[in-house]
KOLKOL-927485 format. One record per residue (C-alpha): residue number from 1; x negated, y negated, z; residue in one letter. Coordinates in Angstrom, 1 decimal. Example, Ala and Ser with C-alpha at 12.3 -4.5 7.8 and 13.67 -1.06 7.14 Angstrom:
! residues 2
1;-12.3;4.5;7.8;A
2;-13.7;1.1;7.1;S
! end
This chain:
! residues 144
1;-85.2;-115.3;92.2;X
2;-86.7;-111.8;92.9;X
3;-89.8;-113.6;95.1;X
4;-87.0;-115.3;97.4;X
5;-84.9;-111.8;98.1;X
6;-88.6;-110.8;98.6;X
7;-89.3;-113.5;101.4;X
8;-86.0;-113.3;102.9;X
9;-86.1;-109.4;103.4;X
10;-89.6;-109.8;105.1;X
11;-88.1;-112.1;107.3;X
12;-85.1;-110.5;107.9;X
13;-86.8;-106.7;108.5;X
14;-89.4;-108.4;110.8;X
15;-86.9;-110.0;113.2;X
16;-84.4;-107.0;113.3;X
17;-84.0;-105.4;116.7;X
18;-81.7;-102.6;116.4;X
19;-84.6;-100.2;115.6;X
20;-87.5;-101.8;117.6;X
21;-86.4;-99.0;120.7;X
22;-87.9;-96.5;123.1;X
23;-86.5;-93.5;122.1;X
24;-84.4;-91.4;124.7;X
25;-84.3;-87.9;123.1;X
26;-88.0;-88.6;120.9;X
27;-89.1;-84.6;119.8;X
28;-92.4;-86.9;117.8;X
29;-94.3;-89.7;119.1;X
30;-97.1;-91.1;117.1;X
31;-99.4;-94.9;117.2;X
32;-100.5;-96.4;114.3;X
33;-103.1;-99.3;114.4;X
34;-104.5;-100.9;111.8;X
35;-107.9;-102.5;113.1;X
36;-108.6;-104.6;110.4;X
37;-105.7;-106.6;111.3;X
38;-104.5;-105.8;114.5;X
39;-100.9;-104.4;114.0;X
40;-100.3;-101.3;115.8;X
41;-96.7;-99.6;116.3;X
42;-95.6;-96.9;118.3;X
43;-92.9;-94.2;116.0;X
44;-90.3;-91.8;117.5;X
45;-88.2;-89.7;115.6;X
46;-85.6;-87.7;117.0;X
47;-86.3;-84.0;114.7;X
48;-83.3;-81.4;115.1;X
49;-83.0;-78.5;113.0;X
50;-85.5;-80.1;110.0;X
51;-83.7;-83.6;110.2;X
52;-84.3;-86.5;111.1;X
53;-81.7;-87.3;113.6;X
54;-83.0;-91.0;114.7;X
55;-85.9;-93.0;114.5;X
56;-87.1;-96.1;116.4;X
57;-90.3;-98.0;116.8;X
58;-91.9;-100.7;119.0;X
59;-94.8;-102.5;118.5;X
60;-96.5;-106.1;117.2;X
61;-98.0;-107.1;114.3;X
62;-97.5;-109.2;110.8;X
63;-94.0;-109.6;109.5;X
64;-95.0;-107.1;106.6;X
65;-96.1;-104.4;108.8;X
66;-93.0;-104.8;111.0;X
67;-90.5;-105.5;108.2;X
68;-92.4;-102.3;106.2;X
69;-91.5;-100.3;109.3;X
70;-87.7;-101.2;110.3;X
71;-87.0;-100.7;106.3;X
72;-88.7;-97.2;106.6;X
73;-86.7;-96.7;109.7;X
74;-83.2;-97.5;107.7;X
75;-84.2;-94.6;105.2;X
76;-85.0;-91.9;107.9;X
77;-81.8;-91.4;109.5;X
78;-80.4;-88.1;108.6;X
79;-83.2;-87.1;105.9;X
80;-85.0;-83.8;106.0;X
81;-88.7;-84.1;107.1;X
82;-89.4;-82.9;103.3;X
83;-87.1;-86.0;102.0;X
84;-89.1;-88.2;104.5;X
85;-92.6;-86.8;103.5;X
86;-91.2;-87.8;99.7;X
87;-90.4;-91.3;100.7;X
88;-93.7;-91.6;102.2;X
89;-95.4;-90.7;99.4;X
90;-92.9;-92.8;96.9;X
91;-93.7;-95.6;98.6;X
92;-97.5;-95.2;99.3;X
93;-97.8;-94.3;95.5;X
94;-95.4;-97.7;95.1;X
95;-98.2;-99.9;97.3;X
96;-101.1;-98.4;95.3;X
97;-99.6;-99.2;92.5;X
98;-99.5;-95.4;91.0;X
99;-95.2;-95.6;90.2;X
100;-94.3;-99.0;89.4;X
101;-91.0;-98.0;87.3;X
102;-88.1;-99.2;89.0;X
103;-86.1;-96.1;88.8;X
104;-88.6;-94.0;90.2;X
105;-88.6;-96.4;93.6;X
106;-84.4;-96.4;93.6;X
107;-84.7;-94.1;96.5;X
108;-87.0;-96.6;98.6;X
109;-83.7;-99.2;98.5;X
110;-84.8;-102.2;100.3;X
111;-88.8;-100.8;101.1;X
112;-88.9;-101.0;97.1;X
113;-89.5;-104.8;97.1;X
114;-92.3;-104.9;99.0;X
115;-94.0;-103.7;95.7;X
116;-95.6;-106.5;94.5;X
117;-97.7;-106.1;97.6;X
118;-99.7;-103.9;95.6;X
119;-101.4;-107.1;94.1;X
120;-102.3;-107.9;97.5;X
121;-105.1;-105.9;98.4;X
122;-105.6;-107.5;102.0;X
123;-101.7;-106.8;102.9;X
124;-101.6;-102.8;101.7;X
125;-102.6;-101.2;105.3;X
126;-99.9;-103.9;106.5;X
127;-97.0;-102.4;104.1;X
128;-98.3;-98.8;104.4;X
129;-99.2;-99.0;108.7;X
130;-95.9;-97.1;109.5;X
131;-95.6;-94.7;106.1;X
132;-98.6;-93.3;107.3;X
133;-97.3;-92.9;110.9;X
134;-94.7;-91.1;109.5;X
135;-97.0;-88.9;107.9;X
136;-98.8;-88.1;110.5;X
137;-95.3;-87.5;112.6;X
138;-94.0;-85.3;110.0;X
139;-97.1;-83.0;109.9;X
140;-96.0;-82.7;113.8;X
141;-92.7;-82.0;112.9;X
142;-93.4;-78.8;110.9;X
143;-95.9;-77.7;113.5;X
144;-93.1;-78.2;116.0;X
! end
């Protein structure tokens, strides 16, 4: 059933260690804290030439924020900062609620079934914590 691939990618994204990392050769840094809840994470990305050469993140919090992030993390690697500004936005727009088609989200792969968060008001700045990191990363990246 969709809700148990759900809960099993939650726990599996939330326990993964192979991107929770410092970041050797990190070109952007950025925090992101959410103080209604506490979660906070700390985003490096590796920018070479407009792409996104690697990405890591430490940092503590629900396992929806931290499962959000390492899923964001999988998609970065070797994307364009304008193809990781559009994920960003997919998958905000996915969280609000705005794009709900399934074919629309195919490039969010595993991020896409955290969609039915949407209907969880209280758990949106969990899922959306590191998208907006990245946001705030990228703007660094064209400045940079």
């Amino acid at each position: 059933m969709l809700e148990d691939i759900y809960t099993e990618l939650i726990a599996e994204h939330s326990k993964a260690r192979e991107n929770r990392r410092a970041l050797t050769n990190a070109t952007i840094r950025e925090r992101g804290h959410n103080p209604s809840c506490g979660d906070e994470i700390t985003l490096e990305l590796e920018v070479e030439g407009g792409v996104i050469k690697d990405a890591a993140f430490n940092g503590a919090g629900c396992a929806i924020s931290q499962a959000s992030t390492d899923m964001m993390i999988e998609l970065l690697r070797g994307k364009t900062v304008a193809e990781a500004r559009r994920l960003a936005e997919l998958f905000i727009d996915m969280i609000h609620g705005d794009i709900t088609d399934d074919a629309e989200l195919e490039p969010l792969d595993e991020a896409a079934a955290l969609k039915n968060i949407s209907t969880m008001p209280a758990r949106v700045k969990c899922a959306t914590l590191a998208w907006h990191t990245l946001d705030k990363c990228l703007d660094g990246a064209a400045h940079a």
